[in-house]
N, C-alpha and C positions, 0 to 999 in steps of 0.2 A: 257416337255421332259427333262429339267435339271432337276428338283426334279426328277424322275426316271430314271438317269443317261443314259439314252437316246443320240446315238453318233449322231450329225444332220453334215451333211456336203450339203455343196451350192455348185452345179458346174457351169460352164457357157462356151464356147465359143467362146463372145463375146471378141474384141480385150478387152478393159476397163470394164469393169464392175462395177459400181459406189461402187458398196456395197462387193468387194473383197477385204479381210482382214477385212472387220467390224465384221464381221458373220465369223463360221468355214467354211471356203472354200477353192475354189482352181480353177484357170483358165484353162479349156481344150485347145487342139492342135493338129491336126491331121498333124502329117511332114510330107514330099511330099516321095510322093515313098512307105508309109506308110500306111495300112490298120485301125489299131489301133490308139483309141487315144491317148494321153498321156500327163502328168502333166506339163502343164507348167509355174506356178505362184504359188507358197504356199505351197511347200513341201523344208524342205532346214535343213541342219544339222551344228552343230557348228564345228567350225574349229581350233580355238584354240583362237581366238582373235573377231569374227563375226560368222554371220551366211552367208553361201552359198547355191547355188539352188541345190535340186540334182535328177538327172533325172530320171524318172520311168513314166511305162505305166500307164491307168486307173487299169489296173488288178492288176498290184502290188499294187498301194497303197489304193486300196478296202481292199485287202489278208491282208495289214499290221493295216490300221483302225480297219476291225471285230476285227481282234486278239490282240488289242492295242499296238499294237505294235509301234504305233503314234500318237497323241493326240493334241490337239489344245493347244499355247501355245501361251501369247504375250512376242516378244522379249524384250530385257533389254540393249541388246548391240545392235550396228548398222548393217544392213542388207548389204554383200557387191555384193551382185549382181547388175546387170544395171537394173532391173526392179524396181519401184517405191515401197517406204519401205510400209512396210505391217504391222498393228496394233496385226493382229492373222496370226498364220502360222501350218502346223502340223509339227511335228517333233517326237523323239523317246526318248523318256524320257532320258537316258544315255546322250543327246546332251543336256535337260536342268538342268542335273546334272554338268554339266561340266560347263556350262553358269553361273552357282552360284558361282562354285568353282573359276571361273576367275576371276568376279565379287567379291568376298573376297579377293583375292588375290591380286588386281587393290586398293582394299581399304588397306587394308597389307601397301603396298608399298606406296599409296598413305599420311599416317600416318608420315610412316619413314619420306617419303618424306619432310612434313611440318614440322617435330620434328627438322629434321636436316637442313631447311630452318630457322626454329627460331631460333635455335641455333647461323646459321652465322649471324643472325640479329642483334643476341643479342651483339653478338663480334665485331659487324662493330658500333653499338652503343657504347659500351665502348670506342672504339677508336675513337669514334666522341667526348662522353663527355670528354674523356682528352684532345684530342685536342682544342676543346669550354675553358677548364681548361686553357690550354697555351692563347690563344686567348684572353682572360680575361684580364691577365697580362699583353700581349703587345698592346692591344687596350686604354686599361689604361692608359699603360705610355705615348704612342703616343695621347691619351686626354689632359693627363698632358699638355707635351710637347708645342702642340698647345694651349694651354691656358697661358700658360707662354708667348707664342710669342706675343698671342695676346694682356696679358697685358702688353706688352713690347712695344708694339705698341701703345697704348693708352697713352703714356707717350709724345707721339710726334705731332703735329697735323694731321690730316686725310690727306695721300698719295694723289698723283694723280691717282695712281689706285684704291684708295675707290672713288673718285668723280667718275674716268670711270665708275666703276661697277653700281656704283647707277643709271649713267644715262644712258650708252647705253647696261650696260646686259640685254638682254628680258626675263622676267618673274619674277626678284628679285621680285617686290613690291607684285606681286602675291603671289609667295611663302613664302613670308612673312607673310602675309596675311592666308594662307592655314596653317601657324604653329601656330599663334594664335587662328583661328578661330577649328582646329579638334586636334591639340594638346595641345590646353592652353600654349605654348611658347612666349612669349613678348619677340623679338629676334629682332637683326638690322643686320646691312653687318657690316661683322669685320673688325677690322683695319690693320688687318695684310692679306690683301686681298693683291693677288701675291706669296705670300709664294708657292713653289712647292708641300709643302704638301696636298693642294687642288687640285691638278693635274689640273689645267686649273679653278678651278672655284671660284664660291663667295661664301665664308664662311656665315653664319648668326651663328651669339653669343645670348643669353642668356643676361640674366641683369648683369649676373656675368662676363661675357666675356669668360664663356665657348662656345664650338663650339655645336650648336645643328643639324646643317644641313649644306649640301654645293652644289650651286645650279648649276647647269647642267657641272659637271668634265668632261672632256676629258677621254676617256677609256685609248690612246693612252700615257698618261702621269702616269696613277697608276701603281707605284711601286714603292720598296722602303718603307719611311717612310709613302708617298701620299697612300701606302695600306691595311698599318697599322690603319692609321687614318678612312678612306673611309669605311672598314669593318667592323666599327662599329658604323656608323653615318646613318643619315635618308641623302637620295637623290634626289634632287626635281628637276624635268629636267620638259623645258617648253612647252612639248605636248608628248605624247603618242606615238610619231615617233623619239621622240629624246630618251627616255626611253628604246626604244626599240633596238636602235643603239648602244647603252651601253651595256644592257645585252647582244645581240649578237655578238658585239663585239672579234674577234679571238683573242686579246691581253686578256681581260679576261676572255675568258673560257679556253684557255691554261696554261699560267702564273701566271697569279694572279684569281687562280676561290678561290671564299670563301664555306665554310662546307656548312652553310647554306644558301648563295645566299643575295647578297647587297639589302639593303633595298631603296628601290625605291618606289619613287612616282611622279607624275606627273600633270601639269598644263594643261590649253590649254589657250593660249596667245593671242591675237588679233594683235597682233604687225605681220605685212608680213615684212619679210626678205629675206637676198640672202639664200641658198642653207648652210648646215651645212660643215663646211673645212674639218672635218673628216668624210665624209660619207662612202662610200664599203673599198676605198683603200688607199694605202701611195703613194707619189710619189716618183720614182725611179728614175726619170729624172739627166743624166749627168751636165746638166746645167738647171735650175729649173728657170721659172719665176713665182716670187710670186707676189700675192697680198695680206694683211690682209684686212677680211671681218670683218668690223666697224657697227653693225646695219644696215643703209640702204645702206651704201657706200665703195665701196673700197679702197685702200691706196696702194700705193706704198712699196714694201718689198723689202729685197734679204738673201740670205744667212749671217750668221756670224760665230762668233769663240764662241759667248757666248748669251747667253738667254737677248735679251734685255728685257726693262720693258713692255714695251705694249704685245711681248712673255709670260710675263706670265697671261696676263689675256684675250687674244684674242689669235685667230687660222690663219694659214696664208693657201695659195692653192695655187697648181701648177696650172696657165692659160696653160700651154702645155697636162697635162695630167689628169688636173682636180682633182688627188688627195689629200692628207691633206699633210702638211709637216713636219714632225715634229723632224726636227734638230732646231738647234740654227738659228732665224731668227731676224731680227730689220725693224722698219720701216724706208723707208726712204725719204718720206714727209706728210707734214701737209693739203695737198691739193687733195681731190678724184679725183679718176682716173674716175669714174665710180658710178653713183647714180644711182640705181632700181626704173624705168621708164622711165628715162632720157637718151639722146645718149650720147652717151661717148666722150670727150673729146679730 
């Protein structure tokens, strides 16, 4: 029947029809009040954007089939009628001339659309590598910078915050560990550990006493020079929860977010500890009771006027509201309040 242009139409009845829309067809209807049948699935005209149903008796759309005035056609754009989309439909040819010309016109636009999408890309990348260009400079210097301290530091014997750090920061030796073994870095804990340029954390140097990593910073404390430095160093935080605490972090995604996003990596530690001091929030508290979290035990804090020394390399927390604190704090004894398992004191 198709090699001799043969018009075949299927009609049916039936609510579904499995095979309506495979085949030229079309689903009958008898409406109520109604003697005649009439087309109700597979006759439908373009609209400017889709195809619609549009309604005619059996008679009419025999009268417009013979004279072809309709022809089997499978759509290209979506069908917006409530009846289930249709693979073949008949329509009037004028309606799949129009279906093309939209169809080109949708690609027209769609061209521009990308052309002038690239475009802005291209100008949002210029303004990235200049700014990458600036970046350069002042990551460098603030490299320097930190390298200068830290052989400045090395001129004196190791702090008591390079002993704290060696011993009770959780995951240095790891991390250490992790810059030799996938970086090839032979790096130790600097000596100039406390500097606020580390915002909260433990530098590791190089053989040279340059800074190659600095291990789990406080989000809460970068800025400043501590940002300059930080966005261009590797960052080793000691589990996948604390890494994450960083980048989410509302202090760096607003003020300090970098072009291209801090470079992070992370451990998983065996060491169980209290709870992280900077976890969701700050505390607001009029009268704040601290404590500094020490590895397994906590200490005694309170407020001050300036940054004591165990402030810069440990976090303190409000026991009122559970938040991080991070104004100027000191500790104020050498005897735990508070060991993790043990009843308190």
């Amino acid at each position: 029947m198709r090699e001799h242009d043969v018009t075949l139409i299927w009609f049916s009845d039936r609510p579904r029809p499995p095979w309506l829309g495979t085949v030229p067809s079309v689903r009958l209807e008898q409406p109520e009040g109604v003697k005649r049948l009439a087309v109700a699935e597979g006759l439908v005209k373009f609209t400017g954007r889709g195809w619609s149903a549009v309604p005619a008796s059996l008679t009419q759309f025999l009268t417009w089939a013979f004279a072809r005035r309709i022809v089997p056609h499978a759509p290209r754009t979506p069908l917006s009628y409530p009846q289930r989309s249709l693979a073949t439909v008949w329509t009037a040819p004028h309606y799949i001339t129009a279906e093309s010309a939209h169809l080109k016109e949708e690609e027209r636009l769609r061209r521009i659309r990308e052309a002038w999408m690239a475009a802005v890309q291209r100008e949002k990348e210029k303004g990235r590598e200049q700014i990458r260009a600036r970046n350069a400079v002042t990551q460098a210097k603030a490299l320097a910078e930190a390298t200068a301290a830290e052989q400045a530091a090395r001129t004196q014997p190791p702090g008591r915050l390079w002993q704290a750090a060696r011993v009770f920061r959780r995951g240095v030796d790891q991390a250490l560990a992790k810059l030799a073994d996938e970086h090839g870095i032979a790096a130790t804990v600097g000596f100039s550990t406390g500097e606020p340029r580390y915002a909260g954390g433990v530098p590791l140097v190089d053989e040279h006493g340059v800074p190659a990593a600095v291990v789990d910073p406080d989000p809460g404390r970068v800025r400043g020079e501590a940002f300059l430095l930080l966005a261009g160093l590797l960052l080793i935080f000691p589990s996948k929860s604390d890494q994450r605490r960083f980048e989410n972090s509302a202090n760096i995604k607003k003020k300090h977010r970098t072009i291209d996003g801090y470079r992070t990596e992370y451990i998983e530690t065996s060491v169980t500890g209290p709870t992280r001091a900077w976890g969701g929030r700050s505390c607001t508290c009029a009268t704040p009771q601290l404590v500094a979290k020490i590895q397994n035990a906590e200490y005694p804090a309170e407020p001050s006027d300036q940054m004591a020394s165990a402030a810069a390399l440990f976090r303190a927390q409000c026991r009122t509201c559970g938040g991080r604190y991070e104004k100027p704090w000191r500790r104020t004894g050498s005897t735990p309040i508070n060991r993790i398992g043990r009843p308190e004191k």
